[in-house]
N, C-alpha and C positions, 0 to 999 in steps of 0.2 A: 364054726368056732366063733363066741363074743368077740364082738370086738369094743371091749367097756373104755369109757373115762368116765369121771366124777366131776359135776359142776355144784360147786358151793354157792348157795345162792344167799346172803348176808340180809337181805331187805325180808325175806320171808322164813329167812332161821330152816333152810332146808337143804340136804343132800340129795341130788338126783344122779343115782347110776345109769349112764344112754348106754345102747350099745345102736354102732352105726349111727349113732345123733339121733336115739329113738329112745326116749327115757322108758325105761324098765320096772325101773323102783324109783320108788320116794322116801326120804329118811328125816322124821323131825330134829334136827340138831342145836344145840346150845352156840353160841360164839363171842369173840371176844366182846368185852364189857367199853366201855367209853375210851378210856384211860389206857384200855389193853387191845385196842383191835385185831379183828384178825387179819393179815394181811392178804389185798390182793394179789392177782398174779396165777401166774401159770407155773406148776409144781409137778413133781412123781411122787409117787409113796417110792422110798427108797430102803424102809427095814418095817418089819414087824416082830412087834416083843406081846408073846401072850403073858399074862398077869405081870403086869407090870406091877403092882402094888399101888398101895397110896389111891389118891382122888384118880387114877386111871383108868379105873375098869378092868376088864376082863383082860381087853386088850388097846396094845399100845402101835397105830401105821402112822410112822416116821416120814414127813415130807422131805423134800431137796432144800426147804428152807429150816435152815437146823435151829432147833429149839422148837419148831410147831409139828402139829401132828396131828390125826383123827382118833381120837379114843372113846372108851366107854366110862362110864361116869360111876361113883358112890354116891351120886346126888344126885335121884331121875329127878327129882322137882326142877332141876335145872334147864332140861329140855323145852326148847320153846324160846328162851331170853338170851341176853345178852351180859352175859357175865363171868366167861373165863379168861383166862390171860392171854388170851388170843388163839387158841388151840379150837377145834372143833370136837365138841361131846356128842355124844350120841348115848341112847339107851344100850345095856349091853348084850342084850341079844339081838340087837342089831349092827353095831360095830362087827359081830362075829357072824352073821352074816353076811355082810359086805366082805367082811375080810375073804369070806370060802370063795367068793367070788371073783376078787382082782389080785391082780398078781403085782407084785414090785416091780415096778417102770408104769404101773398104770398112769396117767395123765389126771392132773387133778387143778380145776381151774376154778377159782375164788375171785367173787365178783359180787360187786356193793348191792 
């Protein structure tokens, strides 16, 4: 059985799923802009909402710090930079993969 957490890596605009501390995947992500950072810190995904609507994406995984979250985007040109309101974007069929993969309590650690 995986045993997954997610390290948000902020200096290189990347999502690495490990399992066992042996990264598995890599996922190019969007993150917060100057003004909106995302925050550091150690987190769970704590809900997910498919089709969230709006600039969401596909899908909406709700951190333990309320108001942020990992979603999928209506803007891919976004992936890559530094310009949401601190939330973490992702392309969305990759949000939606990630999602088949971790379950709510997953560990999700963000770091500059």
């Amino acid at each position: 059985m995986p045993n997954y957490r997610i390290i948000v890596d902020l200096s290189d605009h990347m999502l690495y799923l490990l399992d066992n501390n042996i990264v598995a995947r890599g996922f190019p992500v969007a993150t917060g802009a100057m003004l909106t950072q995302t925050p550091y810190g150690d987190y769970t995904i704590v809900n997910k909402q498919p089709n969230p609507g709006g600039p969401f994406g596909v899908l909406w995984m709700g951190l333990s710090k309320p108001h942020y979250g990992i979603h999928g985007t209506n803007n891919p040109a976004s992936i890559g930079k530094s310009v949401s309101h601190g939330c973490i974007r992702m392309y969305n069929e990759d949000v939606l993969q990630l999602s088949n993969l971790v379950s709510i309590g997953t560990r999700v650690s963000i770091r500059p």
